[in-house]
C-alpha positions in Angstrom: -33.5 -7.0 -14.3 -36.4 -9.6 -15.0 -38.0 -11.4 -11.8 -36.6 -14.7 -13.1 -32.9 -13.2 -13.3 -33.3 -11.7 -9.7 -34.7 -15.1 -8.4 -31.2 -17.2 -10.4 -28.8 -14.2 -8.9 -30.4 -14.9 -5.1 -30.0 -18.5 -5.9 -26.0 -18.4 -7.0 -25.7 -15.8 -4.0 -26.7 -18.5 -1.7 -25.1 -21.7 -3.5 -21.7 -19.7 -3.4 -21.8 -18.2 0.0 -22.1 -21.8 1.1 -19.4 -23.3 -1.0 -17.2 -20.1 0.1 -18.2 -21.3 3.9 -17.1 -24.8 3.2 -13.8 -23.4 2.2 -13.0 -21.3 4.9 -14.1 -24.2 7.5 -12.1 -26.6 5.9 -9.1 -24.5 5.4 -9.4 -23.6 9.4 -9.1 -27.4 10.0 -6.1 -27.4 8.2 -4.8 -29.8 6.0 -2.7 -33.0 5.9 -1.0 -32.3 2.9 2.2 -30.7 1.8 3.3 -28.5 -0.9 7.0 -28.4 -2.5 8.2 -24.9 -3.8 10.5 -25.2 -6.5 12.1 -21.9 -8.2 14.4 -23.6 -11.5 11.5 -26.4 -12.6 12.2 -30.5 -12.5 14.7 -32.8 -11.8 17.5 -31.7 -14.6 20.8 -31.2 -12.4 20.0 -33.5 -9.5 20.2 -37.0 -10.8 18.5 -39.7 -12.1 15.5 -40.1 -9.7 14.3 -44.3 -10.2 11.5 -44.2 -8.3 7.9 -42.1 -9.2 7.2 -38.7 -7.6 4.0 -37.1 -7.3 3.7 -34.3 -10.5 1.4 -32.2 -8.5 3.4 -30.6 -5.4 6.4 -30.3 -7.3 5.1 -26.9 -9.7 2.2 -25.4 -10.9 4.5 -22.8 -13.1 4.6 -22.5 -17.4 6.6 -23.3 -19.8 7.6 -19.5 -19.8 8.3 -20.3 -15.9 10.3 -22.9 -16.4 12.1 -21.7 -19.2 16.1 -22.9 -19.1 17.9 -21.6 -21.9 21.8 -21.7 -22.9 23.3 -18.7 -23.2 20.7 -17.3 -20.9 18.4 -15.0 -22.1 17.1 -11.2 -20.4 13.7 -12.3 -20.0 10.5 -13.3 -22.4 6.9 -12.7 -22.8 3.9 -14.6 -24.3 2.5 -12.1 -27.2 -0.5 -12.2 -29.6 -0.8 -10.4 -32.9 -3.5 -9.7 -35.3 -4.1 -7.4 -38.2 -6.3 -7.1 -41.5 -9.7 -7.0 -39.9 -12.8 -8.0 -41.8 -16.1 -5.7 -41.7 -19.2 -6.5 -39.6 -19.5 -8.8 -37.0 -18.7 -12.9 -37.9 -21.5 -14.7 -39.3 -22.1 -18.6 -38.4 -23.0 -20.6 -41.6 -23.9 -24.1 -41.3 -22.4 -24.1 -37.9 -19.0 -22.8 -38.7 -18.3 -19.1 -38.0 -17.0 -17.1 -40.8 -16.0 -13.8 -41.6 -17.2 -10.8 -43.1 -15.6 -8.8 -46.3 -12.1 -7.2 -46.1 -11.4 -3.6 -44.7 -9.2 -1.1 -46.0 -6.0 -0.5 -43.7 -3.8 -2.7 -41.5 -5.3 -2.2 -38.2 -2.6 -3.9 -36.5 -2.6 -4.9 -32.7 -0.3 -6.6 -30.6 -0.7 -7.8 -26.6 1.5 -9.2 -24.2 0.4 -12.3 -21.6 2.5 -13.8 -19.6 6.3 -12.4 -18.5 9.2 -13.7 -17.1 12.5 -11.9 -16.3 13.5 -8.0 -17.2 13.8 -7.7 -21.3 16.5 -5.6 -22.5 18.1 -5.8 -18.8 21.8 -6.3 -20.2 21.0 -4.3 -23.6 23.3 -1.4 -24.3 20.5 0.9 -24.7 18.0 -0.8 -22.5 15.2 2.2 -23.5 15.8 2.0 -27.1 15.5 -2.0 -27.0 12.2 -1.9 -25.2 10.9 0.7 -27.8 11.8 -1.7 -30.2 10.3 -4.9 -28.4 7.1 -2.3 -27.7 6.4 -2.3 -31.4 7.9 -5.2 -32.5 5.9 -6.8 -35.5 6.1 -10.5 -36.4 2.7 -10.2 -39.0 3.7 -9.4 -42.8 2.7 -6.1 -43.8 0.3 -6.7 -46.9 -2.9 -8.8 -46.6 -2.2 -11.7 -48.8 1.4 -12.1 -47.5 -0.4 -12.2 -43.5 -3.2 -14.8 -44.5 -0.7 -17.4 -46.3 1.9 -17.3 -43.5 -0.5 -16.6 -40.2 -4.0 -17.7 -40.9 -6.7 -16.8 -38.3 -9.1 -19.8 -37.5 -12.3 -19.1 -39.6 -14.3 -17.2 -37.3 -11.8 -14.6 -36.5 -12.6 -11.0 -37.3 -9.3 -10.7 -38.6 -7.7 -12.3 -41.8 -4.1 -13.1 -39.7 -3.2 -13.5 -36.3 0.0 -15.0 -34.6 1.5 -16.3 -31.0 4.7 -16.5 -30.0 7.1 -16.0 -27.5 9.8 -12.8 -27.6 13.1 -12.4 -25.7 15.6 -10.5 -25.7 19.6 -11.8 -25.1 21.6 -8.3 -25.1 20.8 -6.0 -27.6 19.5 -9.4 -29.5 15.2 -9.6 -29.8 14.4 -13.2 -30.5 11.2 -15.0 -31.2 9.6 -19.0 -31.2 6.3 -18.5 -33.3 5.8 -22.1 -33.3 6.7 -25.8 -31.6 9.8 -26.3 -33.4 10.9 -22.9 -33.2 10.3 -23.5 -28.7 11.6 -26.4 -28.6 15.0 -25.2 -30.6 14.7 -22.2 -28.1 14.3 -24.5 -24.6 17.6 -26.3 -26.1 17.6 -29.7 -23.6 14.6 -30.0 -21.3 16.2 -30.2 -18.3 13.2 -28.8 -16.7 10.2 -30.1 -14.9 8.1 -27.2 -16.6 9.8 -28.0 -19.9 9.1 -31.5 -20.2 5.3 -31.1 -19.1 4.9 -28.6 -22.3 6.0 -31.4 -24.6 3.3 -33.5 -23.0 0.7 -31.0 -22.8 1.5 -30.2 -26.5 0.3 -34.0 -27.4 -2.8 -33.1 -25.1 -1.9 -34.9 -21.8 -2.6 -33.3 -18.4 -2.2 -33.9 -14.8 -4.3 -35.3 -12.6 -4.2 -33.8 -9.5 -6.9 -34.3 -6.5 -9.3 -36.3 -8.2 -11.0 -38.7 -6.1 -11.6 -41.0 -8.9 -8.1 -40.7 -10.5 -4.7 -41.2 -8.9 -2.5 -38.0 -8.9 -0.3 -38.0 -12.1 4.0 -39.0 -11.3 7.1 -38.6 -13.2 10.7 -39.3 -12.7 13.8 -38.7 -14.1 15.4 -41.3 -15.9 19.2 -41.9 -17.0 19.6 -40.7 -20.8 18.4 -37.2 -19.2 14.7 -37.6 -20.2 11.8 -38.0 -18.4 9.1 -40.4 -18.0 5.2 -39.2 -17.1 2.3 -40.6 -15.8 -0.6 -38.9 -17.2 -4.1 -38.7 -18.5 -5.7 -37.6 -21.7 -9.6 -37.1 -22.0 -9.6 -37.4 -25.7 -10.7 -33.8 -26.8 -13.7 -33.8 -24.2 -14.5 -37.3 -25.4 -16.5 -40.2 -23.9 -13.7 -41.7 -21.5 -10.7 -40.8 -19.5 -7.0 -42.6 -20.7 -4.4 -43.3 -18.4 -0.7 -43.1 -20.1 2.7 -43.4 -19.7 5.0 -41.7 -21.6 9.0 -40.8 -22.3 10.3 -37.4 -23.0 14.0 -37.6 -23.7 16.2 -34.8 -23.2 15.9 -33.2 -27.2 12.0 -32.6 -25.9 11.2 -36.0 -28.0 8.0 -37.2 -26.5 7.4 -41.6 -26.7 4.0 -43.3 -25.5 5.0 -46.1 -23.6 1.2 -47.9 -22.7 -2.3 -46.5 -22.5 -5.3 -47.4 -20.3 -8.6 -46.4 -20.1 -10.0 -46.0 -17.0 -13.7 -45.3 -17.7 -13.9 -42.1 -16.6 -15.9 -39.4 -18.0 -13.6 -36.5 -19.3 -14.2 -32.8 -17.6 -15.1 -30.5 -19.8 -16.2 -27.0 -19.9 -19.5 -26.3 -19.5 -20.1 -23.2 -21.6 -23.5 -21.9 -23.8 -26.1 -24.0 -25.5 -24.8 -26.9 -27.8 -26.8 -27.1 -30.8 -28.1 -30.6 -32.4 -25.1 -31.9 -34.7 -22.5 -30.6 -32.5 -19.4 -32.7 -33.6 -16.8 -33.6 -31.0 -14.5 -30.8 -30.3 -10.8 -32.0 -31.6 -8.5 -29.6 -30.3 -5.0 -28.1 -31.5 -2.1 -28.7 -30.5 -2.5 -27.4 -27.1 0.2 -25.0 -25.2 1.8 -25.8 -22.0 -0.7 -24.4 -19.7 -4.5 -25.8 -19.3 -5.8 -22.5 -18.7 -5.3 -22.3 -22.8 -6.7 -25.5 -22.8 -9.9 -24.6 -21.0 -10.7 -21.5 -22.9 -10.0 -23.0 -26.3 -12.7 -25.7 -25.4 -14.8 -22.7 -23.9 -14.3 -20.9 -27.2 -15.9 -23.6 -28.7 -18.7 -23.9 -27.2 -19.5 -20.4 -27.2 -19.2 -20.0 -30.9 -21.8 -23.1 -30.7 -24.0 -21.2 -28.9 -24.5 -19.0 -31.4 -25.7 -21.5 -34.3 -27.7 -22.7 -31.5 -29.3 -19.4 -30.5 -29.7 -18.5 -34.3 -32.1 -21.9 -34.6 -33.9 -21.2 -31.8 -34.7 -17.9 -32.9 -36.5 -19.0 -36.4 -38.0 -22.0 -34.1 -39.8 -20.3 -32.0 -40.6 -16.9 -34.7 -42.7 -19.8 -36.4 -44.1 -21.1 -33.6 -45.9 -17.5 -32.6 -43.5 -16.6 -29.7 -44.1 -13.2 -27.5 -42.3 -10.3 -29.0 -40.4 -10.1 -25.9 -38.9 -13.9 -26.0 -37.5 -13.3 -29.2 -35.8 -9.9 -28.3 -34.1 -12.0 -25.7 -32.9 -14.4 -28.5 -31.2 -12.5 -30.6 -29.7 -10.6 -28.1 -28.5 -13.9 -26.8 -26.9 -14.4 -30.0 -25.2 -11.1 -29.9 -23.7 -11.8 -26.3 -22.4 -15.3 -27.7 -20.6 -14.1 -30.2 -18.5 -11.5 -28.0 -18.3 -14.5 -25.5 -16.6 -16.4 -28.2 -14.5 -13.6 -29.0 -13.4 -13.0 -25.7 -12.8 -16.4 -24.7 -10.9 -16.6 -27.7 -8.2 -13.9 -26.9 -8.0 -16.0 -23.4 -7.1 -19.1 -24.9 -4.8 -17.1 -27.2 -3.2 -15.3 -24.6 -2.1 -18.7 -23.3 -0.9 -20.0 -26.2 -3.9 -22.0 -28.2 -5.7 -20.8 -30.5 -9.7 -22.3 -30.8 -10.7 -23.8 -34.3 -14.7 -23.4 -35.0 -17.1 -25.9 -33.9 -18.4 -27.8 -36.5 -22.1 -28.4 -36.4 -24.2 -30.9 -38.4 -27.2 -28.6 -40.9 -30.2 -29.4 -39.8 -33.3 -30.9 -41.2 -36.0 -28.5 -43.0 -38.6 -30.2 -40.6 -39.5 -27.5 -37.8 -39.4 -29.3 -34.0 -42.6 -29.3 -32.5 -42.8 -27.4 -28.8 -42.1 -29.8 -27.0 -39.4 -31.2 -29.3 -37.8 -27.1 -28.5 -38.7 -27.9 -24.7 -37.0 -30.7 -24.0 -33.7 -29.7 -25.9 -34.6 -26.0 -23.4 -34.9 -28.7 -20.8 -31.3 -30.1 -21.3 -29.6 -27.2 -22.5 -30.4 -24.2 -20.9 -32.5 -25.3 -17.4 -29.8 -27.8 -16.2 -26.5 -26.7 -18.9 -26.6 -22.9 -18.9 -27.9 -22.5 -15.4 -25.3 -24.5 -14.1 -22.8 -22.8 -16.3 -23.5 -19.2 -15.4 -23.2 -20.2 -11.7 -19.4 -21.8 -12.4 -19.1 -18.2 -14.3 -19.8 -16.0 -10.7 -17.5 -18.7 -9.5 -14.6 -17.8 -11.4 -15.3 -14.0 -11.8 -14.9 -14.0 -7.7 -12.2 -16.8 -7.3 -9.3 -16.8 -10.9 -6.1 -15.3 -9.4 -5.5 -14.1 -13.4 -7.1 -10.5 -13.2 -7.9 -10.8 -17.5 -10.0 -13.9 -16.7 -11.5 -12.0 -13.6 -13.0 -9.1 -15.6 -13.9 -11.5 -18.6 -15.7 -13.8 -16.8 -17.9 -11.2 -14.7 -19.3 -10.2 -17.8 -20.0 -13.3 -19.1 -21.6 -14.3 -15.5 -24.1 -11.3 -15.9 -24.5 -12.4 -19.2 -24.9 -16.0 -18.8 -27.5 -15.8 -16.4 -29.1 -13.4 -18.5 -30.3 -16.1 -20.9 -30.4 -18.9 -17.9 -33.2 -16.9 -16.8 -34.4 -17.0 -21.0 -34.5 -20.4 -20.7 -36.4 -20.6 -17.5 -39.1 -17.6 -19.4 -38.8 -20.1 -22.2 -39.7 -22.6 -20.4 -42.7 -21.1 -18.7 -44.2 -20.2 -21.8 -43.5 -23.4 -24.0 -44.5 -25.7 -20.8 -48.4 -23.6 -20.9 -49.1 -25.5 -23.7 -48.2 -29.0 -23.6 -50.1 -31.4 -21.7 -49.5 -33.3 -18.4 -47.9 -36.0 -19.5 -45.2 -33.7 -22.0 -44.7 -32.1 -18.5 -44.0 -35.0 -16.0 -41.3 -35.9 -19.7 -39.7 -32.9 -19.0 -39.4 -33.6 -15.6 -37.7 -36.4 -16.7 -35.4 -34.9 -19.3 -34.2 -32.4 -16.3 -33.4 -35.1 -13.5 -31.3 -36.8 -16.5 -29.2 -33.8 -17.6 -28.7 -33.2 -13.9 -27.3 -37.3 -13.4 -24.9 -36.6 -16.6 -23.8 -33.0 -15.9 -23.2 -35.2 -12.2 -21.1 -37.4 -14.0 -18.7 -35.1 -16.3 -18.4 -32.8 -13.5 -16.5 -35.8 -11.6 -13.5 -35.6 -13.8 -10.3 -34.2 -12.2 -9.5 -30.7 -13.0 -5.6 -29.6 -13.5 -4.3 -27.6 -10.1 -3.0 -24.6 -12.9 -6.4 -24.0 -14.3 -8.6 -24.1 -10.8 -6.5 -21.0 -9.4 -5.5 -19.0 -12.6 -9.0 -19.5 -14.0 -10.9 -20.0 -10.6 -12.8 -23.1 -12.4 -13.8 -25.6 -9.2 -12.3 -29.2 -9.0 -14.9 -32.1 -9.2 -15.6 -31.6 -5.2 -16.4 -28.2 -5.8 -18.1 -28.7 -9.1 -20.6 -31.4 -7.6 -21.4 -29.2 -4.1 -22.3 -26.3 -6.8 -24.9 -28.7 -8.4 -26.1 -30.5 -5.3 -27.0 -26.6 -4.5 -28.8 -25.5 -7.5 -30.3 -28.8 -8.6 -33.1 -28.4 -6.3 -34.2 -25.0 -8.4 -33.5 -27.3 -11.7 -35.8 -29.9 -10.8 -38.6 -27.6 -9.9 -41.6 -26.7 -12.3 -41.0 -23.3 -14.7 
């Protein structure tokens, strides 16, 4: 371990032993607010409710959770699918991430999430059902027949991939592969938990514990339906929107009026954006924001590399040490498993990541300091701060997969904070005073923005399944390492 990644890891140590301390005193104070159990989701059942409720203390469950289906079914589970793997590792052309040539074989693979309820519980032959379910296939056998129906996103290393939800009703094994196919099986959503999924598949969340944003409502309403208040940060966009909407009881979402409140959407802070990054437009999202999260993660991961790959022929022509460059590419390599792995995390909760899309760049090399102030910006203030939030969630997400992920990606991720800080050092030697004192500059400026996004409200769901910190959190976490960001490499 370099002297630089020893002198990030005592920093973190000490930023999150303090924010860990602030916790516990805080939690020994008690609180003043209350928290509503529910065990069979929203409002469907006990009448029409005129007057807004708070959306937060009422649940924190899924769509799975709060599944409500007529004839009732044993239980379900949240499985992913792939199959038809391509050779080598993905390469990133022109920003996007592609795929290598086809392999010989099937290689088929299948993984459960999330589960609710005992499958094959009323079968008549409850063993041979859940063989059946253990290898139940919803991927076409032959290649072509799996990339027409079940695409993967383009920087996949498989040529097909699928979610969906399985059940099974009896000896019956069901599946939903898609909206329609969830909404026919949900029937009326006569749920809390259903009704949120609609909304969350149009890309609204709730606001919960924001100090800039009012706690999201809802209500029942007399055709059986639902009305929402809600936000929607645009895909990681400039602002924060404010909206009311209808969901009637066939899962039939309505905006009703939209206001932007000027606040800067929360987004994740993940990897090294290249120049020409375009604005991140996401899927159809799932029910759960912990899909959500890792899908914009994904994202920026698979940026990373594109972004790593440029700075590796920047500096080779500028005359770096040996050593920095080894450090690059292995940088590159970590990225690209990163994206992988964040991948199969937004996968596993029902969205699947489409690659970024990044801008080609000009045939005009930047000059050092040009590659220092983007270092400055990006992996100083950006990465630094994101490998911090990383230890964060690898100690705090109650969802063991994220856990394990994420302490890997912490190591990781401060592995090429401390690049950027050796990067820094050695770029930094040769510019003059004044390209210094700018740099100076372009730090205390990332720091003010990062400031600013990391004010956004973060969904209840995603802070404890994924241990990512709400904005109070978030901003002690930089107040504690922005002294080490403003210093001198």
């Amino acid at each position: 371990m370099s002297r630089t990644e020893l002198r990030l890891n005592k920093a973190f140590a000490d930023v999150l032993a303090t924010l860990l301390a602030t916790a516990a005193v805080t939690a020994c104070g008690g609180s003043t607010e209350s928290t509503t159990t529910t065990t069979g989701g929203g409002g469907g059942g006990g009448g029409v409710q005129p007057t807004y409720a708070t959306a937060c203390a009422k649940t924190n469950r899924s769509f799975l959770q709060g599944l409500n289906v007529t004839p009732p079914i044993d239980g379900a589970v949240m499985r992913s699918e792939q199959a038809f793997p391509l050779s080598g590792s993905p390469e990133f052309s022109g920003g996007v991430v592609g795929g290598g040539e086809p392999e010989d074989g099937d290689a088929w693979q299948g993984s459960d999430g999330e589960r609710v309820g005992a499958l094959c519980s009323t079968a008549t032959n409850a063993a041979a059902c859940l063989s059946k379910v253990q290898g139940f296939r919803v991927l076409p056998p032959t290649r072509e027949a799996c990339k027409a129906q079940h695409p993967a996103t383009s920087y996949a290393n498989v040529d097909c991939s699928v979610n969906y939800i399985l059940y099974t009703r009896g000896d019956e094994i069901g599946v939903a592969r898609n909206v329609a196919e969830m909404k026919a099986l949900a029937g009326t959503f006569d749920t809390l938990e259903e009704a949120l999924w609609v909304t969350a598949n149009k890309g609204l969340e709730r606001s919960c514990g924001s100090t800039q944003i009012k706690d999201s409502q809802y209500r029942t309403t007399a055709d059986g339906g639902w009305d929402f208040v809600l936000i929607d940060r645009q895909n990681c966009g400039p602002t924060t929107f404010e909206v009311t909407v209808h969901v009637d009881a066939a899962g039939n979402l309505t905006e009703v009026s939209r206001k932007d409140l000027k606040v800067p959407a929360n987004c994740a802070v993940a990897g090294r954006r290249p120049e020409g990054l375009a604005a991140y437009e996401a899927a159809t999202a799932g029910s759960d924001s912990v899909g959500v999260h890792f899908e914009s993660m994904a994202n920026l991961e698979a940026a990373s590399v594109v972004a790593f790959r440029r700075l590796a022929r920047q500096l080779a022509h500028h005359g770096a040490p040996r050593e920095l460059l080894a450090r690059v590419r292995k940088a590159i390599r970590d990225e690209i498993r990163h994206a992988r792995t964040t991948r199969h995390l937004a996968k596993r909760h029902g969205v699947t990541p489409r690659p970024p899309e990044v801008a080609p760049m000009t045939t005009k090399l930047p000059s050092l300091f040009e590659i220092a102030r983007d270092n400055a910006e990006e992996g100083c203030v950006r990465e630094t701060y994101g490998a911090l939030v990383a230890h964060l969630q690898a100690s705090r997400a109650e969802d063991g997969e994220v856990r394990a992920a994420m302490s890997v990606i912490a190591e990781e991720e401060t592995e090429h904070a401390a690049l950027s800080w050796d990067l820094a050092a050695w770029l930094e030697a040769q510019l003059t005073d004044a390209e210094r004192r700018a740099l100076q500059a372009v730090r205390e400026h990332a720091i003010v923005n990062l400031a600013r996004d990391l004010s956004a409200p973060v969904e209840a769901r995603l802070a404890s399944a994924a241990g990512v910190p709400d904005s109070a959190d978030a901003l002690r976490l930089l107040r504690g390492i922005a002294p080490m960001m403003r210093e001198a490499a």
